[in-house]
Every structure is written in structure tokens, then in C-alpha cells.
TIMI-2910 file (N, C-alpha, C, CB; in pm, 1 decimal, decimal comma, always signed):
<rs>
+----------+----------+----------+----------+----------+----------+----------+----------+----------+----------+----------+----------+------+
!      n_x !      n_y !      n_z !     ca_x !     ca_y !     ca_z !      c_x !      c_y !      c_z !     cb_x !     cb_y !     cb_z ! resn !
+----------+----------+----------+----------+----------+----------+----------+----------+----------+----------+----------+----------+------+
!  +8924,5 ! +10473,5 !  +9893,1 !  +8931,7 ! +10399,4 ! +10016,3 !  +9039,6 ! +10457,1 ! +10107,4 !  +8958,1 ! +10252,4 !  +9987,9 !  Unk !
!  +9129,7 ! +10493,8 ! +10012,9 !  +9245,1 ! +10619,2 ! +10152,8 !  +9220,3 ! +10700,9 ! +10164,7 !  +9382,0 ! +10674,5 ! +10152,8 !  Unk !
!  +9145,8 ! +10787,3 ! +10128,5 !  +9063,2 ! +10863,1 ! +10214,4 !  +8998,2 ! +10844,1 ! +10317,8 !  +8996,4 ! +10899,3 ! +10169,4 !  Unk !
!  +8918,6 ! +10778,0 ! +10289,6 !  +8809,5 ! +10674,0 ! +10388,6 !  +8890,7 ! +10690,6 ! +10494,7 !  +8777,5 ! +10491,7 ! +10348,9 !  Unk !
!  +9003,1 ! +10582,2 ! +10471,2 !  +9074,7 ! +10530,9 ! +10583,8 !  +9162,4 ! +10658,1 ! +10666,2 !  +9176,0 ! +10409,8 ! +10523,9 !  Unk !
!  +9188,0 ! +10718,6 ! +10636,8 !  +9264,5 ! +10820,9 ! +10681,0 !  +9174,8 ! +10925,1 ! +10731,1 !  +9353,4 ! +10868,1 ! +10579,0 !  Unk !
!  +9066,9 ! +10940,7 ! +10698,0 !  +8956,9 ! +11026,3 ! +10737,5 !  +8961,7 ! +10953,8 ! +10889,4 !  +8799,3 ! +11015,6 ! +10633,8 !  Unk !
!  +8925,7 ! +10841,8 ! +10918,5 !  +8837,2 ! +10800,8 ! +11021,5 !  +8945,0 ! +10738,0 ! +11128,2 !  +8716,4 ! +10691,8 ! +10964,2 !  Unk !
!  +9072,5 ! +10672,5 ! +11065,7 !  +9176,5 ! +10654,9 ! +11176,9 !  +9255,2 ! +10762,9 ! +11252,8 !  +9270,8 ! +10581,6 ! +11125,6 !  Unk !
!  +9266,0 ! +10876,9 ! +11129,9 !  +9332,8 ! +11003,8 ! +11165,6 !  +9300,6 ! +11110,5 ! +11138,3 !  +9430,5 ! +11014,2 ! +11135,2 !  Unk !
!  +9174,4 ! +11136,8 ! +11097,4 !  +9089,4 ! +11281,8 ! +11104,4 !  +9128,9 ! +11340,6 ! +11229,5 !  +8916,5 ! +11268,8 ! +11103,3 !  Unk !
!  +9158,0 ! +11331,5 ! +11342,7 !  +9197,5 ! +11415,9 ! +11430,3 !  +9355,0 ! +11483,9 ! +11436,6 !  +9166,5 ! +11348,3 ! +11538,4 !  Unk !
!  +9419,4 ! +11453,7 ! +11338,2 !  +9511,4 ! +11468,8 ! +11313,7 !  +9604,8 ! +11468,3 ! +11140,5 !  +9528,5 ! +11398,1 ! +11402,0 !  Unk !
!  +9512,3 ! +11496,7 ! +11065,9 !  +9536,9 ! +11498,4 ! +10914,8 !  +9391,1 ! +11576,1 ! +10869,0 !  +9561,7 ! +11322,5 ! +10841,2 !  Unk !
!  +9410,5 ! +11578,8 ! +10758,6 !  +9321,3 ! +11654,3 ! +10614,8 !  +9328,3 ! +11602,9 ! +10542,2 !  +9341,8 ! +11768,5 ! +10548,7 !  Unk !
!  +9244,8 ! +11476,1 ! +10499,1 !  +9274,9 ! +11443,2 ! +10387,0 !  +9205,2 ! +11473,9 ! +10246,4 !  +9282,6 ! +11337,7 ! +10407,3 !  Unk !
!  +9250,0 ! +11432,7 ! +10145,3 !  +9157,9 ! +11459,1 ! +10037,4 !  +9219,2 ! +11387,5 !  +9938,1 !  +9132,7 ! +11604,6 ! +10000,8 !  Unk !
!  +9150,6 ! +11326,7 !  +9853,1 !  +9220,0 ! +11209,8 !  +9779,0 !  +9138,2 ! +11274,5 !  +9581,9 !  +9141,4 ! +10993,4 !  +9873,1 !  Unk !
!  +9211,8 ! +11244,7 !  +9523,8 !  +9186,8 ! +11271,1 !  +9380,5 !  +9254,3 ! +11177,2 !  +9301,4 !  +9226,8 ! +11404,6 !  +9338,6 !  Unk !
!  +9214,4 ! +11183,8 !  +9159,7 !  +9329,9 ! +11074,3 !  +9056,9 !  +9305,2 ! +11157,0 !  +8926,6 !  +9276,3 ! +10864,9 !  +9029,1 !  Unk !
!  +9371,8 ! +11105,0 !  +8868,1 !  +9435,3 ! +11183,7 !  +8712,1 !  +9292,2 ! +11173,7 !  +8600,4 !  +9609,1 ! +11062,5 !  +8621,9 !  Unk !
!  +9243,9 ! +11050,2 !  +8637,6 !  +9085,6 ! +11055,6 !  +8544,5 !  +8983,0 ! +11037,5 !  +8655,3 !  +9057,6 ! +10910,6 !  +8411,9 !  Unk !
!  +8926,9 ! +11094,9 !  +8713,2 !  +8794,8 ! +11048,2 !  +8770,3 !  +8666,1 ! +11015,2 !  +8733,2 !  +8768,3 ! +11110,9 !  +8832,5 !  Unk !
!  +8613,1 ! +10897,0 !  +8790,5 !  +8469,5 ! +10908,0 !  +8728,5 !  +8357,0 ! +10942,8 !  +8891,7 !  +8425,6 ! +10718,1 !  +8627,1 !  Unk !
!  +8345,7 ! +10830,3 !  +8904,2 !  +8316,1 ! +10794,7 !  +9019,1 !  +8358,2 ! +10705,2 !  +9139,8 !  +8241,5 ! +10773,7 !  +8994,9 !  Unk !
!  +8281,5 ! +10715,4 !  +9303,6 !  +8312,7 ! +10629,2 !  +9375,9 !  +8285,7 ! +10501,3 !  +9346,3 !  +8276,3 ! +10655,5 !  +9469,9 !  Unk !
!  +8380,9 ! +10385,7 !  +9327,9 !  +8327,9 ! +10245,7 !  +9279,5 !  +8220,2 ! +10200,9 !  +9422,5 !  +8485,4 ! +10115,8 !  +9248,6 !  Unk !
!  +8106,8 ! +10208,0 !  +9380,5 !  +7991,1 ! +10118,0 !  +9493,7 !  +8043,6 ! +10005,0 !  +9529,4 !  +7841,2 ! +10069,1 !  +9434,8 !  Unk !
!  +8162,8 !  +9944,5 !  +9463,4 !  +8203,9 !  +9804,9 !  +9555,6 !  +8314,1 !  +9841,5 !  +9649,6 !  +8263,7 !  +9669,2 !  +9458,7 !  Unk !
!  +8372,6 !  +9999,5 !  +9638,2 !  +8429,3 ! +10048,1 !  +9742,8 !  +8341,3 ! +10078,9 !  +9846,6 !  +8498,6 ! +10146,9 !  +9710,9 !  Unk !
!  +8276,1 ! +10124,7 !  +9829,3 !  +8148,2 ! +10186,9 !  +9892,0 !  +8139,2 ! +10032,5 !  +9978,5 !  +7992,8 ! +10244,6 !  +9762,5 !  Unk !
!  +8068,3 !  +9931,7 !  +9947,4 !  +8046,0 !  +9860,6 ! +10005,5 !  +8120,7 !  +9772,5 ! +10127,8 !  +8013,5 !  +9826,7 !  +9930,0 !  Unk !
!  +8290,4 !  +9779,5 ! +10059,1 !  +8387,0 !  +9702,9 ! +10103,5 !  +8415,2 !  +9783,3 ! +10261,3 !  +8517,9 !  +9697,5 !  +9985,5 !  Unk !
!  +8400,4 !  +9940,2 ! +10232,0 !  +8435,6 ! +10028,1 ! +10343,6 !  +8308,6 !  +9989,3 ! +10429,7 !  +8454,9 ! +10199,2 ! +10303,3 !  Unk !
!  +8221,8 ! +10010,6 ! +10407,8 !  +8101,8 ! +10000,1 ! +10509,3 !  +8072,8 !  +9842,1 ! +10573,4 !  +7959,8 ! +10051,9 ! +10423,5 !  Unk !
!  +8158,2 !  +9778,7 ! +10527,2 !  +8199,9 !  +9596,3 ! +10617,2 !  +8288,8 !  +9663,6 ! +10712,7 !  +8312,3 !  +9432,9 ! +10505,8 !  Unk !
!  +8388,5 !  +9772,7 ! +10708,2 !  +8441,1 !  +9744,8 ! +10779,7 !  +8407,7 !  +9909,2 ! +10901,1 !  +8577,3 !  +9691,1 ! +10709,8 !  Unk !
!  +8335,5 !  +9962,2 ! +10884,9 !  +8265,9 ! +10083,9 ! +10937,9 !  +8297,8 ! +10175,0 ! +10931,1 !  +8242,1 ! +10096,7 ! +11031,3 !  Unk !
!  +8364,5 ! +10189,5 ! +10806,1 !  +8356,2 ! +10338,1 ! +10742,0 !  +8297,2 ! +10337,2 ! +10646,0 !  +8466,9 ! +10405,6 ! +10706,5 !  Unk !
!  +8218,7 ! +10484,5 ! +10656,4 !  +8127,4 ! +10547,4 ! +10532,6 !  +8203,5 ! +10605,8 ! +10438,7 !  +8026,6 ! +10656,6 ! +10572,0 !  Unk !
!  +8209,3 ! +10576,5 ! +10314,3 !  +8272,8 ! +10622,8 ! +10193,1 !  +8158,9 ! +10668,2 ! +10148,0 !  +8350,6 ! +10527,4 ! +10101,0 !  Unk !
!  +8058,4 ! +10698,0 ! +10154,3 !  +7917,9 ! +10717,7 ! +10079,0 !  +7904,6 ! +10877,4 !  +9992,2 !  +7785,1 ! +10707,9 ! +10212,5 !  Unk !
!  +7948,9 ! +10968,8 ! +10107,3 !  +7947,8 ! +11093,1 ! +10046,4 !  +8053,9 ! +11168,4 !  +9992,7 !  +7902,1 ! +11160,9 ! +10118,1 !  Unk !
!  +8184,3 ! +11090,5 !  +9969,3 !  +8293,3 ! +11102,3 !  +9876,4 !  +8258,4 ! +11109,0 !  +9772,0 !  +8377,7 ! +11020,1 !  +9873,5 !  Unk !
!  +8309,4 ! +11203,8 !  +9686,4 !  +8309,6 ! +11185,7 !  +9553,8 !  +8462,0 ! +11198,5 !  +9449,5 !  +8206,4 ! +11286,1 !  +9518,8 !  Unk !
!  +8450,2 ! +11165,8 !  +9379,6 !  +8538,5 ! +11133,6 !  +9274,4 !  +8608,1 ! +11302,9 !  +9230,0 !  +8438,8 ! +11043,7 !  +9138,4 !  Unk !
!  +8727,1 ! +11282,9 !  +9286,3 !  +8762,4 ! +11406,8 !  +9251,3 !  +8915,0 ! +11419,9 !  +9133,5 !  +8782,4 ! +11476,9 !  +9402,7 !  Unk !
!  +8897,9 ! +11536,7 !  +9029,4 !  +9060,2 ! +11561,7 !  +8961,1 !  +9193,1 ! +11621,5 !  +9046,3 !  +9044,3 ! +11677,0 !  +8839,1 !  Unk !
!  +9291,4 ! +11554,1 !  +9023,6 !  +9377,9 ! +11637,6 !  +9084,1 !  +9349,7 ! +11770,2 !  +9064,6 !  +9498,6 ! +11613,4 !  +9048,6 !  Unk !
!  +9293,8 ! +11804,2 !  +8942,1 !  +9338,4 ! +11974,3 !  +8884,0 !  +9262,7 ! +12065,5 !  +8960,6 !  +9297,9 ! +12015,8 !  +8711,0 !  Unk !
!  +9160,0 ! +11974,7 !  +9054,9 !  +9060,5 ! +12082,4 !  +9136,5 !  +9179,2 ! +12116,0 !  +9267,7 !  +8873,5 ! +11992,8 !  +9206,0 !  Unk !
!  +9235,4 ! +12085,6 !  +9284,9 !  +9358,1 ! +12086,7 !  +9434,3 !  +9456,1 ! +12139,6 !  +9335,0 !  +9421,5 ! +11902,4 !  +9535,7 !  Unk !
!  +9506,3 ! +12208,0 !  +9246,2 !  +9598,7 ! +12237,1 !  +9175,8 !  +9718,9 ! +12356,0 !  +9216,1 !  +9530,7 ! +12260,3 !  +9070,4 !  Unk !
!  +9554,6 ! +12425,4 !  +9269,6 !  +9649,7 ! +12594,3 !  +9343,0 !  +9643,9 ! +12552,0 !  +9480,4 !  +9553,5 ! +12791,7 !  +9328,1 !  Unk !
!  +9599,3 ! +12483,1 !  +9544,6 !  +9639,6 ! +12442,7 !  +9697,3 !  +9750,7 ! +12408,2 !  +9749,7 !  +9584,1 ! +12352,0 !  +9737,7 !  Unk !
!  +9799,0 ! +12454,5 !  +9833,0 !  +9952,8 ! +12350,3 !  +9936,4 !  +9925,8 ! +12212,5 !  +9973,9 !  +9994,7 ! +12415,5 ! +10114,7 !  Unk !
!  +9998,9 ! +12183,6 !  +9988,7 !  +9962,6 ! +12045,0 ! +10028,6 ! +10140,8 ! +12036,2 ! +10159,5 !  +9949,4 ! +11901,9 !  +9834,8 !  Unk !
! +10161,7 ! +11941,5 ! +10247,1 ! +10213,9 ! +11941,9 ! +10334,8 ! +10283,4 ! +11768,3 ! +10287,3 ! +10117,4 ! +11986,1 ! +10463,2 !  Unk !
! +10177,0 ! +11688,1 ! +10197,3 ! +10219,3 ! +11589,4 ! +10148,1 ! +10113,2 ! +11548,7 ! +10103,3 ! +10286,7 ! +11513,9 ! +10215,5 !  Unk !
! +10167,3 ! +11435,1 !  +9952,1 ! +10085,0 ! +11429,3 !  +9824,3 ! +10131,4 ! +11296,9 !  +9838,0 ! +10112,2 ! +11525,7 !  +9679,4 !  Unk !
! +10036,3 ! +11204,7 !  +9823,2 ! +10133,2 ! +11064,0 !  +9840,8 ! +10032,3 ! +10994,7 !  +9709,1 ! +10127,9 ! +10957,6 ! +10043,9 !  Unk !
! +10128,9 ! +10897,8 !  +9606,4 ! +10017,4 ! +10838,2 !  +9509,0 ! +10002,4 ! +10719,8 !  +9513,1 ! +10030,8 ! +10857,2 !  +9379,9 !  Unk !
!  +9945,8 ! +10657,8 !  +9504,7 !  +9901,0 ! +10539,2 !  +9507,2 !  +9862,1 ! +10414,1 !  +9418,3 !  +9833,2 ! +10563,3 !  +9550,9 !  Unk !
!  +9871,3 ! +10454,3 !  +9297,8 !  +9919,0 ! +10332,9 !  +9157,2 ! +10002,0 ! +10430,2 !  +9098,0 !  +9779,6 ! +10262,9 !  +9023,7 !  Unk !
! +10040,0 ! +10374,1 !  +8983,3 ! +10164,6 ! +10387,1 !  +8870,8 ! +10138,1 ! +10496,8 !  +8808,1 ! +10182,4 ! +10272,2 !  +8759,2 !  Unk !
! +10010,1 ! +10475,7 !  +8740,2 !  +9964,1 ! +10610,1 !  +8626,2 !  +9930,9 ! +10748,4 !  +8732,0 !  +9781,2 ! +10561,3 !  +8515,5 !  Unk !
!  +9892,7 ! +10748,4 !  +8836,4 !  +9927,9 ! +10838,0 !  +8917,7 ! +10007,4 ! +10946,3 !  +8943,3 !  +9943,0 ! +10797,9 !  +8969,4 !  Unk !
! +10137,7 ! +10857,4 !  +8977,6 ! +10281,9 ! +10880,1 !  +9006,2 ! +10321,4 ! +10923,8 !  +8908,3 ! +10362,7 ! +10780,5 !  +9043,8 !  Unk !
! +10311,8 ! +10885,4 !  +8732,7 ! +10361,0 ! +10952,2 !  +8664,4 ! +10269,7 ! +11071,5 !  +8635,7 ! +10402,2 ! +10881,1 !  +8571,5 !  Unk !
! +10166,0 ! +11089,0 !  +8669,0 ! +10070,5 ! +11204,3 !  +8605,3 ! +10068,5 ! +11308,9 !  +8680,4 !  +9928,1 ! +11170,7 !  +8585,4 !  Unk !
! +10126,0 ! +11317,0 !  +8797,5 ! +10052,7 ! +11391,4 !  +8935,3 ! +10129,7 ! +11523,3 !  +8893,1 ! +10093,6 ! +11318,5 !  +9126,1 !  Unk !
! +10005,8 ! +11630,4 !  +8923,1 ! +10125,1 ! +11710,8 !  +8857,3 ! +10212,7 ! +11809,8 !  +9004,0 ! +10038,8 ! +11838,5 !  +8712,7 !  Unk !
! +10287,4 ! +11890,1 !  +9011,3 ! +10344,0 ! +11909,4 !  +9103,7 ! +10259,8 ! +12035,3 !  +9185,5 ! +10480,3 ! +11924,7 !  +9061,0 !  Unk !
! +10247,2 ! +12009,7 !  +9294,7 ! +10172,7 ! +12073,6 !  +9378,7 ! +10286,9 ! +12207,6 !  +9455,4 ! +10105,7 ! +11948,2 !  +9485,6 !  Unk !
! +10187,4 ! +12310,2 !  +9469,4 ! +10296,7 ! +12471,3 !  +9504,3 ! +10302,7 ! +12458,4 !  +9667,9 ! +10199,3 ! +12672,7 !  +9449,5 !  Unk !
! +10399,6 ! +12508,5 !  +9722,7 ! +10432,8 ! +12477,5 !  +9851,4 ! +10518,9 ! +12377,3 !  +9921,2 ! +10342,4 ! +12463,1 !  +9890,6 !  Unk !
! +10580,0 ! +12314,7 !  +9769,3 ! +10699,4 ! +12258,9 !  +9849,8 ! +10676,9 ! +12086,6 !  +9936,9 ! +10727,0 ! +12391,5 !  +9975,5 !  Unk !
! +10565,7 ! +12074,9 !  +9882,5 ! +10469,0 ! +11963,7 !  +9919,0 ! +10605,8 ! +11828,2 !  +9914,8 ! +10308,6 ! +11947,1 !  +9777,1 !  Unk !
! +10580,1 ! +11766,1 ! +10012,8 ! +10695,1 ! +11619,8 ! +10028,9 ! +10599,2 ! +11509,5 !  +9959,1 ! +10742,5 ! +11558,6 ! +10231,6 !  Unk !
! +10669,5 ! +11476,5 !  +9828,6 ! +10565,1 ! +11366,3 !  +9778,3 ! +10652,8 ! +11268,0 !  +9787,5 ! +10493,1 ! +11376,9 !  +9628,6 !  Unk !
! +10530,9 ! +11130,4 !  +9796,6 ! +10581,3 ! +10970,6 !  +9799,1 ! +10477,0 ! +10932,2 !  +9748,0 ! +10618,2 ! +10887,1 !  +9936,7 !  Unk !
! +10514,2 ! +10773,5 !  +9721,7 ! +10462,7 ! +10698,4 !  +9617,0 ! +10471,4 ! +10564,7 !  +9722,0 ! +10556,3 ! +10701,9 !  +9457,0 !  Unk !
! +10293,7 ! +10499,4 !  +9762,1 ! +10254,9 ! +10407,0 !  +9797,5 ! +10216,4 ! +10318,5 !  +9714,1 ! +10190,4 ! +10429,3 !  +9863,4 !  Unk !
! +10238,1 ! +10233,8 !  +9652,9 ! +10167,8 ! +10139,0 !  +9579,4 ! +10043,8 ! +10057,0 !  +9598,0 ! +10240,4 ! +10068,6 !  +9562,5 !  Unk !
!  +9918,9 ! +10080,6 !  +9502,3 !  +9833,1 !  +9956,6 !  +9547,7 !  +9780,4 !  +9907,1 !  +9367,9 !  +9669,8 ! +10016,9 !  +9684,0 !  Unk !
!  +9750,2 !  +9777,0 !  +9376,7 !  +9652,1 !  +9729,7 !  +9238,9 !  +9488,4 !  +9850,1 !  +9244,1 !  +9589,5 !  +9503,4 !  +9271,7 !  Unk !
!  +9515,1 !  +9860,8 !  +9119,9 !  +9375,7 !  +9955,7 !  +9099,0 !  +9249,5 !  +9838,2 !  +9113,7 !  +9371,0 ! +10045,9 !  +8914,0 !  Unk !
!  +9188,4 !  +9812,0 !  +9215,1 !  +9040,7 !  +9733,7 !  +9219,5 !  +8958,3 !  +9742,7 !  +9153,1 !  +8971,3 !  +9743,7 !  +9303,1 !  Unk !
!  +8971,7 !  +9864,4 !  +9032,3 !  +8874,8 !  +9901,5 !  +8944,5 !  +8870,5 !  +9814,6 !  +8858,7 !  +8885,0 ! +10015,8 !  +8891,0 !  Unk !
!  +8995,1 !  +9781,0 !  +8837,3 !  +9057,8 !  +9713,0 !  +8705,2 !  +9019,5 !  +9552,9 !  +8683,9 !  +9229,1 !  +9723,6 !  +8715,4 !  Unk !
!  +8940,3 !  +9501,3 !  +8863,1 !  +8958,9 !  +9369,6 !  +8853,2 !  +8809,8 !  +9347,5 !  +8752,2 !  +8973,9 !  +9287,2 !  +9019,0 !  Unk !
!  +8813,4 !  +9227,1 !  +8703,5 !  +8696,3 !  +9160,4 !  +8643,8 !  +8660,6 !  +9041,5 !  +8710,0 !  +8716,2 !  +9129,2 !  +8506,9 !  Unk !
!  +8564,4 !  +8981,9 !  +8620,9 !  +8500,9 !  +8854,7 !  +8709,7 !  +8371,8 !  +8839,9 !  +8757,8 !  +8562,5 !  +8839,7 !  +8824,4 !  Unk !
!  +8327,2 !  +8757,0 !  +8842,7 !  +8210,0 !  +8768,7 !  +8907,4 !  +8214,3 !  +8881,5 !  +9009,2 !  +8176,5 !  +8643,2 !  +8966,4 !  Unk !
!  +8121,1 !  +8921,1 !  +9054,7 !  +8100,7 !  +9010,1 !  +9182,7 !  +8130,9 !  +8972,7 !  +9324,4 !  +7971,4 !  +9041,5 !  +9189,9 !  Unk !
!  +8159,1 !  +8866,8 !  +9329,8 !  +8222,1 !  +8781,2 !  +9436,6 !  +8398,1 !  +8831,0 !  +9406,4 !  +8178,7 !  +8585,0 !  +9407,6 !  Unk !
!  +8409,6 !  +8798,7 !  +9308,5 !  +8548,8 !  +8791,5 !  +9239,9 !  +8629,5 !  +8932,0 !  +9275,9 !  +8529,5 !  +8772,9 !  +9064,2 !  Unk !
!  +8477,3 !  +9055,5 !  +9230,0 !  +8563,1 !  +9185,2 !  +9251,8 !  +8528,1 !  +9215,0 !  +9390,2 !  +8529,9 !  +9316,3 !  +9148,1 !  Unk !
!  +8424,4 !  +9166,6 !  +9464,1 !  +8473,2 !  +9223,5 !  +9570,4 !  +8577,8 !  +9170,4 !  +9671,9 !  +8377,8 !  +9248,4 !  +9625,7 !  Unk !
!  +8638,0 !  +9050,8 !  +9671,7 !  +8751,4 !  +8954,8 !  +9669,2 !  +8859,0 !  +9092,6 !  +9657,1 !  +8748,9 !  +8819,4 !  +9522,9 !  Unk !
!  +8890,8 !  +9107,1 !  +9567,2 !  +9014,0 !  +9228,2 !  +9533,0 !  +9005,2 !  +9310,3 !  +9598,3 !  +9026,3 !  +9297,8 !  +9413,2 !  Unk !
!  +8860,6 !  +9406,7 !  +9600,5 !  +8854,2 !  +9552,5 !  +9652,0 !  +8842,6 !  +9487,0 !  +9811,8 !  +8701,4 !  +9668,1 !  +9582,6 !  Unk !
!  +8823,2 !  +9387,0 !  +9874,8 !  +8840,4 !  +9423,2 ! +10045,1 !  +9020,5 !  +9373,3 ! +10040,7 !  +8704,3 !  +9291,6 ! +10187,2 !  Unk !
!  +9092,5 !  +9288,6 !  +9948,5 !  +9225,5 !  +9287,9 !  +9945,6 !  +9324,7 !  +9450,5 !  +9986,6 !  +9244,7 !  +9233,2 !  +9795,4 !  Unk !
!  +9272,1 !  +9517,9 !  +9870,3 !  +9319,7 !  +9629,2 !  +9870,5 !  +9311,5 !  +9695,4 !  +9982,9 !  +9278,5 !  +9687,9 !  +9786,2 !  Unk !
!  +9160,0 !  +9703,7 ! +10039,8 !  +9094,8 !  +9758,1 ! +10132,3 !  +9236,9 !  +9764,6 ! +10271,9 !  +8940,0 !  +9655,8 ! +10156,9 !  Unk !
!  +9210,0 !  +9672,2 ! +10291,0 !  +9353,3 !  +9599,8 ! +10412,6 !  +9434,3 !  +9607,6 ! +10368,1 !  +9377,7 !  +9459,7 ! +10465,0 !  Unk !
!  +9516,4 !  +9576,9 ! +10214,4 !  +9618,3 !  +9649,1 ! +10196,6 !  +9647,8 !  +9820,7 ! +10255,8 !  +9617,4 !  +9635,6 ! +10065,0 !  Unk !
!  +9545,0 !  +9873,3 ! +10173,3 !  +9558,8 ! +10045,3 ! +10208,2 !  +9617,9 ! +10074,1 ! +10375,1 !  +9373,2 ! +10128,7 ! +10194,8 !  Unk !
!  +9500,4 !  +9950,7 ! +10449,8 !  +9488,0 !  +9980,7 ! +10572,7 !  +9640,4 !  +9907,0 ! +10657,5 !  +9331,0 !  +9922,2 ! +10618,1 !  Unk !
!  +9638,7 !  +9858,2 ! +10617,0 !  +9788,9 !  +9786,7 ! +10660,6 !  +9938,0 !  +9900,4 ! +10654,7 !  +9820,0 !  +9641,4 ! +10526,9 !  Unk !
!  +9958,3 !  +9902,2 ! +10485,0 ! +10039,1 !  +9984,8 ! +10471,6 ! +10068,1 ! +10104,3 ! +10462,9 ! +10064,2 !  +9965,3 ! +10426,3 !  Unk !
!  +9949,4 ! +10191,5 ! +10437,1 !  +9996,5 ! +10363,5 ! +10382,0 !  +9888,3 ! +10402,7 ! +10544,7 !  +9906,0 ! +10449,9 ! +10143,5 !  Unk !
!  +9831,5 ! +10340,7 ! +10646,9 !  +9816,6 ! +10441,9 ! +10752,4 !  +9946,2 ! +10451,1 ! +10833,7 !  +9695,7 ! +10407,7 ! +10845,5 !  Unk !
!  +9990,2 ! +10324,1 ! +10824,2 ! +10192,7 ! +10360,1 ! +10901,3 ! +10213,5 ! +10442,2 ! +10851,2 ! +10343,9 ! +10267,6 ! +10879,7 !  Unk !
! +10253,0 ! +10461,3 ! +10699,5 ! +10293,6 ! +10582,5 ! +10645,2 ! +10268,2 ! +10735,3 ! +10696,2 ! +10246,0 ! +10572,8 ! +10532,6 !  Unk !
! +10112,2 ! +10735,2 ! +10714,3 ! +10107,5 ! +10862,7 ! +10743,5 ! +10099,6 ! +10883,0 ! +10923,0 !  +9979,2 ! +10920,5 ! +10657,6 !  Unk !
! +10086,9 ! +10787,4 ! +11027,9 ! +10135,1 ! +10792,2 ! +11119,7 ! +10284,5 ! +10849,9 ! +11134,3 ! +10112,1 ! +10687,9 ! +11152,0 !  Unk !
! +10358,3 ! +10755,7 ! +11059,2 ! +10491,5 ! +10838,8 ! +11102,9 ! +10479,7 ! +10954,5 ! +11040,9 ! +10632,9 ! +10778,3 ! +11065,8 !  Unk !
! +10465,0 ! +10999,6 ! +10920,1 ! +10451,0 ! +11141,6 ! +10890,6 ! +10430,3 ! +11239,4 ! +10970,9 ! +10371,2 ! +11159,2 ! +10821,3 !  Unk !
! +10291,0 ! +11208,3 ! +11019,2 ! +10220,3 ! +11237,2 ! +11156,2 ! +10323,3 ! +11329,2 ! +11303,2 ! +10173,2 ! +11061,2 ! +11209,8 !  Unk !
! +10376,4 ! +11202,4 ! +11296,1 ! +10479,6 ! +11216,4 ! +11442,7 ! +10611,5 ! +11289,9 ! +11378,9 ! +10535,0 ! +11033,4 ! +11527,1 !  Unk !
! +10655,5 ! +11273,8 ! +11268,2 ! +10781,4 ! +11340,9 ! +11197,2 ! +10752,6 ! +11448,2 ! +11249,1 ! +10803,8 ! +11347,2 ! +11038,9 !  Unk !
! +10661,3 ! +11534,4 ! +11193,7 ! +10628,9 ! +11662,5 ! +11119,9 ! +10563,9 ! +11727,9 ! +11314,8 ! +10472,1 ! +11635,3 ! +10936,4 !  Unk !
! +10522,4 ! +11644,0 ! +11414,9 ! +10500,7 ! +11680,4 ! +11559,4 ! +10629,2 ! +11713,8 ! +11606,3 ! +10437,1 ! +11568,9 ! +11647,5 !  Unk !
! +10710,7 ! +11601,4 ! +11563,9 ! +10860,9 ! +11673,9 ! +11657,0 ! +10943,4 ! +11768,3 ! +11616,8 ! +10969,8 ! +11584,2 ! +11683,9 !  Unk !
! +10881,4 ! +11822,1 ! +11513,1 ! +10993,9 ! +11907,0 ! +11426,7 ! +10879,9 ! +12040,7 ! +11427,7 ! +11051,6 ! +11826,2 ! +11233,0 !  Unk !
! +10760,3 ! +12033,1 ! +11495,0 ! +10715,3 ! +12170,7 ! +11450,9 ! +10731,5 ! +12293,8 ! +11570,1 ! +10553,8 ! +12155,3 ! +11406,7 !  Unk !
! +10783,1 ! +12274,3 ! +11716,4 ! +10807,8 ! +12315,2 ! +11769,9 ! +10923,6 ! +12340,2 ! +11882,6 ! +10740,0 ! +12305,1 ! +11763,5 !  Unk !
+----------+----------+----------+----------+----------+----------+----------+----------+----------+----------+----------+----------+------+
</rs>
């Protein structure tokens, strides 16, 4: 879903690409939660960090716990931070229940880590020339 979100608020101004330490797949109740709010998550797929392994990165930011400790260190000097969110994967319950969590998160993501990379954004504008 930060992808998603960062794709479509700030694709004109970022690259994103999002991975995690085990991947399987896109959860379809992400899928769904994004497309309430009009972004397409549809043709994302579930990616390993280890495929981005030899790439630079400009910044690596993680986003749950097992993450943060797993991520492994990216070449280029990459500025990493650590956003916190509950994994939505994790919730149980009815289907009401999980999608309850995953649009929580959803607005979480969207609330807190696009400031994040806004200011990043503008940091990294005033300092590049």
C-alpha cells in the first residue's frame, strides 16, 4: 500500500519500489482497500528485498519491526529510516473485520510516511543545487 501511495501522490517526484524480507503476494484486501480510495495496486507484485540488493537506493525506509531488523544494507550510502505500521496481514476475523484494519493502515500509511517522504522530497531539492 506504500507503494501504491507514493506511486500516485508523488510519482512525479520519487521512484518507488517497495519489497519485504518474506514475500508472498499482494493481499487482495489491499488490493481492494486501495481501489476505495483510487489507487490501483492491481499490477504490483510482491517483491524480496534481495531482488534490489545491488541497487542504490537514495532512501530505504521500513515499515514494521521484522523489517527493520532484516533489511539488509543497501550500497550507496542509502539514508535509512524506520516508519512504523501494524502488518494488516496479520489481522484475523471476519472479512469485515480485516478489511476494518487494512483501510486503518491504509490512512495510517497515508497520513504518516507521505509527510515523510515529502519532506525528504524538499530536503534533498534544496541541497541538490
Amino acid at each position: 500500500m506504500a507503494e501504491g501511495w507514493a506511486r500516485h501522490l508523488l510519482g512525479d517526484r520519487l521512484e518507488a519500489h517497495s519489497a519485504g524480507t518474506a514475500p508472498t503476494v499482494v493481499n487482495p484486501l489491499a488490493v481492494q482497500v486501495m481501489r476505495e480510495v483510487g489507487v490501483d495496486i492491481s499490477s504490483q507484485r510482491s517483491k524480496s528485498v534481495n531482488e534490489f540488493s545491488d541497487q542504490a537506493f537514495d532512501l530505504v525506509i521500513t515499515l514494521c519491526d521484522d523489517a527493520q531488523a532484516h533489511c539488509p544494507i543497501f550500497p550507496g550510502g542509502a539514508k535509512t529510516l524506520h516508519v512504523g505500521f501494524p502488518d494488516p496481514a496479520s489481522a484475523v476475523g471476519s472479512r469485515d473485520s480485516m478489511l476494518r484494519v487494512f483501510r486503518e493502515v491504509r490512512d495510517q500509511i497515508r497520513r504518516e510516511l507521505m509527510p515523510v517522504l515529502e519532506e525528504e522530497i524538499a530536503r534533498r531539492a534544496s541541497h541538490c543545487c
